[in-house]
Each structure stands twice: as C-alpha cells, then as structure tokens.
N, C-alpha and C positions, 0 to 999 in steps of 0.2 A: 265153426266159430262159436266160442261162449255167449252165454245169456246174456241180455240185459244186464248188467247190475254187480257181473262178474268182471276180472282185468281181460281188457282187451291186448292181444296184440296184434300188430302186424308187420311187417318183412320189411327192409329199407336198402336199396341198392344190391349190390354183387356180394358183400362183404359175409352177406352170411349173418348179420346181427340185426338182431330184435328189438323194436321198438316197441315200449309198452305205452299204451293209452287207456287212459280211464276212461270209466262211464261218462264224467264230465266233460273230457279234452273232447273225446268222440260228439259227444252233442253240441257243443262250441263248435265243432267243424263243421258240422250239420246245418246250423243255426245259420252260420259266414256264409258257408256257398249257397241258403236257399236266398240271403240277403242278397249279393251278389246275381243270383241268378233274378231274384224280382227286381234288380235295379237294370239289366240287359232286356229282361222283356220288355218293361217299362220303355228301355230306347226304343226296340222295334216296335211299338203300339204306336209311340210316337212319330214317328220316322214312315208309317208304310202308309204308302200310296190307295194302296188298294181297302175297300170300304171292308169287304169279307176277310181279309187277311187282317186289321186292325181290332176286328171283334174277336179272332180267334185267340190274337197275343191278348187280348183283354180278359179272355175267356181262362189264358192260361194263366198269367200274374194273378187275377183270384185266384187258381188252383194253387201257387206257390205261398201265397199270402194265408193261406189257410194251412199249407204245413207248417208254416213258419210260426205259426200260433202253436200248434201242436208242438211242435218242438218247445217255442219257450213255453207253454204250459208245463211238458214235460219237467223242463231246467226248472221251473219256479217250484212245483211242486216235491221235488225232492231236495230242494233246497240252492241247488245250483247257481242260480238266477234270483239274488234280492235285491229287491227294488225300495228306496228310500224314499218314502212320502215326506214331499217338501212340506217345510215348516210354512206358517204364515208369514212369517217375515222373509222365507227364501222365494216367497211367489212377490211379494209387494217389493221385495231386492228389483226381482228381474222385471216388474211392471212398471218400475221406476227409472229402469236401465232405455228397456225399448220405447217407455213414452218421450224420452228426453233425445232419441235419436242416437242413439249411442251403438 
C-alpha cells in the first residue's frame, strides 16, 4: 500500500474497479469509525454490570479518545480539519438562545 500522503486505493466488489481515496477521505474514515467506536464503548461502560469489566471499557474509550485526537490532530494539521473560532457575537447568539430556553 502507498505512503501516507500518496492516492490511496482500494478494490470495491467482484467488478474488478478501483476505488480511489485520498489521504483526506481515508482519515475521515478513520476519524468516523474511531467516533463510532468511542460512542459503543461508551454504551458498554455504561451498561456492564460487572465493577472490573466497566473499568476495563473505561480503560479502552481513553485508548479510542486518544486516537481520535491523533487523528484530528493529523486532519488539523495538514489542513484537512478547519475549525471556525466563533465570533463574539456567535457565543452571546447561542448564550442567549439556551438562557431563554429555547
């Protein structure tokens, strides 16, 4: 498989055709299933009965929540991933929104 930073691809079905994915689409995929997978730990942590079995899913959703940083670090830092610092009026919009109940 190519480097980092090269086109990726990989194989889709019987047909025999190639599906190409970038460095970006690949890390979005990455990023989904580590969310996805810290949001099923999360149920079993909450869900298990057992006192050693609830530390251990605790133990792994850290371990997920910490790729999942690496990951968006990754995205943020090659650009991937830009995040909009809200304005002062888009924080006093929405402190206006939820003090009112809304």
């Amino acid at each position: 498989m190519a480097q980092m930073g090269q086109q990726q691809t990989t194989q889709s079905g019987m047909s025999g055709q190639g599906v190409s994915l970038s460095e970006r689409e690949l890390l979005q995929i990455a990023l989904n299933e580590a969310k996805l997978t810290a949001s099923a730990v999360n149920t079993f942590a909450l869900e298990s009965s057992s006192d050693t079995l609830r530390r251990d899913y605790l133990t792994i959703l850290g371990d997920v929540h910490n790729q999942e940083k690496q990951i968006y670090d990754l995205m943020q830092q090659k650009g991937y991933y830009n995040v909009k610092n809200a304005s002062p009026q888009d924080i006093a919009q929405v402190q206006s929104k939820f003090s009112q109940g809304q």
